[in-house]
N, C-alpha and C positions, 0 to 999 in steps of 0.2 A: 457658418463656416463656408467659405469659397471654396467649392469644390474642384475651381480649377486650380488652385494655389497645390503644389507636391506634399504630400506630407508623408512623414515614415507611418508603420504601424506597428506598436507591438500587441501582438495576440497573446494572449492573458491562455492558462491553460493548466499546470501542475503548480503554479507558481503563484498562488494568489495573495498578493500583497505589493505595498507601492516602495517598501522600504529593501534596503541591500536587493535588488532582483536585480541577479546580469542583463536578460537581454536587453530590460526595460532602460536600466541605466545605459546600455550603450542605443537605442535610440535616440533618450534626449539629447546624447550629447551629439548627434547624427547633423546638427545646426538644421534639420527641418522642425518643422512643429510635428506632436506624436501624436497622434490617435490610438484609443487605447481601446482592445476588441475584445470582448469573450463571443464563444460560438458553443450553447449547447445543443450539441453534437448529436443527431437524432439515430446514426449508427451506433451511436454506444449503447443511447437513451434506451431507444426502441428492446434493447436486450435484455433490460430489465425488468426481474419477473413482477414486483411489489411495485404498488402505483404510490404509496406513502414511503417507498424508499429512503429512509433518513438519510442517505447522501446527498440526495439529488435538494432537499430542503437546506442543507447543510453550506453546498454550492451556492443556491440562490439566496442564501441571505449573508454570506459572505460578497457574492455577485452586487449585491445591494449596499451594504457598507463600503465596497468600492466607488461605488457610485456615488456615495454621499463624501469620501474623500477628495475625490477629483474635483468635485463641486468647486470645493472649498480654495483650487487653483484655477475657478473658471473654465473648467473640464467636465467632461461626462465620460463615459462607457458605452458603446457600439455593443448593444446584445442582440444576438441572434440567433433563432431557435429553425435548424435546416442540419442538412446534411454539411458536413466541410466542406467539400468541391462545389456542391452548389451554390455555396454561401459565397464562396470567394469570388467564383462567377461574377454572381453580384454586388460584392463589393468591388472590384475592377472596373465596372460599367456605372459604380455610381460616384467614385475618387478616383483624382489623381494621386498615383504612390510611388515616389521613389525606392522604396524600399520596405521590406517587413521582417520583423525581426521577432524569431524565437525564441523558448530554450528548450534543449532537449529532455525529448521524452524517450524511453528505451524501451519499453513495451512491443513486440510485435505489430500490433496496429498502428498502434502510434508511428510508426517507421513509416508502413505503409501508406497511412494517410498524409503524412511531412513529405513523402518522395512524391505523393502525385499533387499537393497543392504548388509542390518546388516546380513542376512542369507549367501547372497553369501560369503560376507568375511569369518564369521565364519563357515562357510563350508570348507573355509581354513586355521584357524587358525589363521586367522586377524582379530585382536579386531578393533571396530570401537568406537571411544573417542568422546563425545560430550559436547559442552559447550553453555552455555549462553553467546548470545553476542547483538544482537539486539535490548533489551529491559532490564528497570533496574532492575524491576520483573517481576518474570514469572510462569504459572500453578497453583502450590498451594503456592505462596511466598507470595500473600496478600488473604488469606480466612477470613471469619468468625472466631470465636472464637471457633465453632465446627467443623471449619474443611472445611465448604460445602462454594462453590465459590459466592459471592458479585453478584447479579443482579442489582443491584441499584448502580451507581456513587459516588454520595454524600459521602456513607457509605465508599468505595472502595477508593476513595482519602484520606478520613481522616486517616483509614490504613495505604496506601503508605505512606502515611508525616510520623506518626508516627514509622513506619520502617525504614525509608533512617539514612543510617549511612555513612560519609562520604567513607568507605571502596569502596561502593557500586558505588561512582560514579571516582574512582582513574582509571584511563589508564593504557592498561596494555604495559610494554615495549618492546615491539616487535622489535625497533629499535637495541636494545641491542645484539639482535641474529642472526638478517639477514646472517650473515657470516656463518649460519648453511644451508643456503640454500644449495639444488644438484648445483653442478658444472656444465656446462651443457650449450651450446653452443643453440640462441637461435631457437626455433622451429616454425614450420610454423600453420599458422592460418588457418581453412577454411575463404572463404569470403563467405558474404554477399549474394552474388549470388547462391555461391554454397549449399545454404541454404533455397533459395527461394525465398530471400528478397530481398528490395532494397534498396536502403540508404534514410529516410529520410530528408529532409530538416527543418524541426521544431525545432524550437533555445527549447534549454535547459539552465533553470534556474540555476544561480551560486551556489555556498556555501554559501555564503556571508548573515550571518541571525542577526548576531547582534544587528544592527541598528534598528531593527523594537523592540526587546524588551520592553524595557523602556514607548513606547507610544502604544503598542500592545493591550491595554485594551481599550485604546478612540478612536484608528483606524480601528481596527480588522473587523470592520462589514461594512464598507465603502465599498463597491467593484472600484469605481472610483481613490482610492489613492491605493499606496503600500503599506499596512499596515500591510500586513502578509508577508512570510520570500521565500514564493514559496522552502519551503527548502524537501518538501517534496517526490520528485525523490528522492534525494541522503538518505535519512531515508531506503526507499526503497531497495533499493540496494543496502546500507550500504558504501557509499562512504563517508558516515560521520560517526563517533563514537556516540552512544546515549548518552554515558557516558559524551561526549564533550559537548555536546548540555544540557542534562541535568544539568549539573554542572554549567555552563555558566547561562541560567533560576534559577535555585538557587540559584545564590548569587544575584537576580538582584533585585531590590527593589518591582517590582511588580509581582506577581506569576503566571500572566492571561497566559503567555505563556506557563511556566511550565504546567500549568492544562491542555495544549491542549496534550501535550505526556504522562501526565497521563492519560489522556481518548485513545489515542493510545493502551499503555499497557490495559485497563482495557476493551476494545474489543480484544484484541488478546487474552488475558485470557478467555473471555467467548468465541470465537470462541475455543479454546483449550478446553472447557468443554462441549461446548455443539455443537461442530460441524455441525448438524443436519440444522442450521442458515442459514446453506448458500441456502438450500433449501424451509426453510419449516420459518413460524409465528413463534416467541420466547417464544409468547403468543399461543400455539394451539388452539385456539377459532376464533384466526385471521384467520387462514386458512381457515374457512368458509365461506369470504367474497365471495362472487358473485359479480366479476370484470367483466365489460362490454369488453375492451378489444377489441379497434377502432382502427382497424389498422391505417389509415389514420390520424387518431387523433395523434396515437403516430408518424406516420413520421412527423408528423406537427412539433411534439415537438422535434425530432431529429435535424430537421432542425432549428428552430427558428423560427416558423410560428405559433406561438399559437394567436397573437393578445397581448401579454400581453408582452409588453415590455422589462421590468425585466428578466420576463424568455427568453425569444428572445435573448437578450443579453449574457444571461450566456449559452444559450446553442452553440449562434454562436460564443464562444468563445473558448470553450470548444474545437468545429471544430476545430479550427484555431490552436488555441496555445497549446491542451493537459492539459490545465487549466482551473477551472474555482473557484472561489473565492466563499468561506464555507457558506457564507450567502447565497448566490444565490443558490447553488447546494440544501440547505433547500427549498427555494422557488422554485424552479423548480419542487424537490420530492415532495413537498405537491400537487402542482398543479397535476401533471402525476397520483400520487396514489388516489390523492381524487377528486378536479375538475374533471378528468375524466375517476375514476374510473380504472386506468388501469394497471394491477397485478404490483407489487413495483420490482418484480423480472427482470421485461422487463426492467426499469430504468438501476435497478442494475448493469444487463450486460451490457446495452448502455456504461454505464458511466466506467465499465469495461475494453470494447473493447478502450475506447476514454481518458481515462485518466491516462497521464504523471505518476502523482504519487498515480496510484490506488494501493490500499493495502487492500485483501480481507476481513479482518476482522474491517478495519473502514469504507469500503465502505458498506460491509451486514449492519453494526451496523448504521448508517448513513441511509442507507435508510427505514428500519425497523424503527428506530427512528421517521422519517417521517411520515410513514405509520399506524404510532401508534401500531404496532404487536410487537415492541422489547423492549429490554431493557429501564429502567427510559423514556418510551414511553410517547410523548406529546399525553396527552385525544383527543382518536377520533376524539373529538366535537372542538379540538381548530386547524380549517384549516386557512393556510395562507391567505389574500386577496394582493394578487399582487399589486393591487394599493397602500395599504397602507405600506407595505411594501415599493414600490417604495418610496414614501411622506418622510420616518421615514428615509433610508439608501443611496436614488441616489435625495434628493431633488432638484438639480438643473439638474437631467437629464443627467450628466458627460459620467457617465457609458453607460447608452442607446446608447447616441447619439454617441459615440463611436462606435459602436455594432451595432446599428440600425439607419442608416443615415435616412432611409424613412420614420421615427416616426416622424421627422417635415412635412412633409407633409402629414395629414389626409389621402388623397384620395387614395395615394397609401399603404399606412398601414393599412392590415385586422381588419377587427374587431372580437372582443373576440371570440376564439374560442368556450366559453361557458361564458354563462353569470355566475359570480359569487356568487350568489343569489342561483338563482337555481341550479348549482351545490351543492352548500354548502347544501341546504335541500335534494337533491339528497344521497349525499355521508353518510347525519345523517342516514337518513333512512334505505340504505342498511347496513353498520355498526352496527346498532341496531337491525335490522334483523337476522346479523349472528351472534349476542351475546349474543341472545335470545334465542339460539334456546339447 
């Protein structure tokens, strides 16, 4: 490639894939040739506490079947393993670029690191192009009728239905242009190693979400069956189109799944508004709570030693596969934040560092929900009781026994790390203390 010939760029990032991507389709059609960039990002990297981190292998062999796609247009992939500002640095001093073109990411950081690489371009006179592509609304697309962002669900879906217009969920044809790709013999990757990491062995869930639609409403809360789509990685990472996915839930007789990526979009919105979330109660009265804050309590819970089966389950699952199924991940958070009092934020990042398809603004929204501090927040006073929960969702013990081989035998299966009784008056008390005050 003629490095002095202009070429646009789009930078590859939540969005991994070649087919329906906004920004990427509006580069090719930009009439320059595209160069096409992933930047594993050593400010994130570096944060990561597991060096076999199933994300970070999940990324690079995704990162790699890219590679082998573009091939196949007489393209390759720009990988680079730096900081983003420095990266970019050096990609200005090593191309000529009319242009780079992204799509947005709403994450806090990600803000932060999009406003200062938008400096360096235009410090050169390269605009930097952004588009919606991850979600079907986005920031201010579904507000109030004054303007100010939706705190409550209910409200914010009724909205979204009444806004989607079939425009909104059309593919965009990206297919059409690939032949605008840079010419460009293919290029070399850092590995894995030279990165830090090491290749996970944790299987990753398919595409494949269809199936589970249609009975998604009478399955969904079972954790024993496959009733949910595990499609959640590739949402992530954008190896699936929302537009696809959503389009798909809308035409389908029952809406229950649909509602699950409308509560998707309706915490990225509020993380978009109120950032603050990721640290702090959504409710500021919550932050007053006086959390005990057992160490050992919480390794318990890490590991699945609580005594309480259900949660035992879902968290030794979690271990294991990078999953753990939306009912349970409730029953767990109720247990961690209120049975044993123990700040919802430690959760948060547990579940963080551990899971597959975590996505910061449903995981804050998710646990806050739990903890009663966030948004359309279950009351304080309504804490889960594990056991009955068990009774209502694993009645025949599927799930457990799965997860917890030593729950049929008594003697070697703990007992309740607290009793549920008195936690439960425990947790009213202190709650009603810091809401008092």
């Amino acid at each position: 490639m003629d490095n002095k010939s202009a070429v646009s760029i789009f930078w590859f990032r939540r969005d991994l894939r070649l087919n329906d991507n906004a920004g990427l389709y509006h580069a090719l059609k930009s009439g320059r040739p595209v160069l096409p960039l992933f930047i594993f990002d050593k400010e994130i990297l570096d944060e990561l506490e597991d060096k076999d981190d199933a994300r970070v292998t999940f990324i690079y062999e995704t990162i790699e079947q890219l590679g082998r796609e573009l091939q196949q247009y007489g393209s390759s992939l720009l990988v680079i393993y730096d900081k983003a500002e420095r990266a970019w640095t050096n990609i200005i001093k090593d191309h000529h670029i009319a242009a780079v073109y992204i799509n947005h990411d709403y994450e806090p950081y990600a803000r932060k690191r999009d406003n200062a690489i938008k400096e360096i371009l235009s410090a050169h006179g390269i605009e930097l192009k952004t588009f919606k592509d991850q979600v079907i609304f986005e920031k201010n697309e579904v507000v109030k009728d004054d303007g100010k962002p939706y705190t409550v669900y209910t409200p914010y879906q009724r909205k979204w239905y009444s806004s989607i217009k079939p425009f909104y969920l059309k593919s965009y044809p990206t297919e059409k242009y690939l032949k605008n790709l840079v010419k460009i013999k293919a290029l070399p990757v850092p590995s894995l190693q030279e990165m830090g990491f090491e290749k996970s062995t944790m299987h990753f869930p398919g595409r494949e979400y269809k199936n589970v639609i249609e009975d998604y409403k009478e399955k969904r809360n079972f954790p024993a069956i496959k009733g949910t789509s595990h499609i959640g990685i590739h949402l992530r990472f954008g190896t699936v189109s929302i537009r696809e996915l959503a389009r798909t839930a809308y035409a389908s007789h029952d809406k229950t799944w649909l509602s699950e990526l409308i509560w998707r979009e309706f915490y990225m919105m509020i993380l978009y508004h109120f950032p603050q979330t990721t640290n702090h109660a959504f409710r500021p009265e919550y932050d007053r709570i006086q959390w005990i804050n057992g160490e050992k309590q919480f390794e318990a819970w890490c590991r699945g030693e609580t005594g309480y089966p259900i949660v035992d389950a879902g968290m030794r699952e979690l271990n294991a596969t990078g999953f753990m199924h939306n009912r349970v991940r409730m029953i767990a958070a109720s247990l961690l934040s209120k049975h044993l009092l123990i700040d919802w934020r430690w959760g948060e990042h547990y579940f963080a560092r551990k899971l597959l398809d975590y996505e910061m603004a449903s995981n804050v929204g998710g646990w806050q929900w739990a903890a009663g501090s966030g948004t359309d927040a279950a009351p304080y006073f309504r804490i889960f009781n594990p056991d009955a929960q068990t009774k209502k969702f694993d009645p025949n013990l599927e799930y457990i026994k799965k997860w917890v081989p030593e729950y049929a035998d008594f003697s070697k299966y703990p007992k309740p790390i607290i009793d549920h009784a008195f936690a439960r008056e425990r947790c009213l008390k202190a709650f009603k203390a810091a809401l008092a005050k």
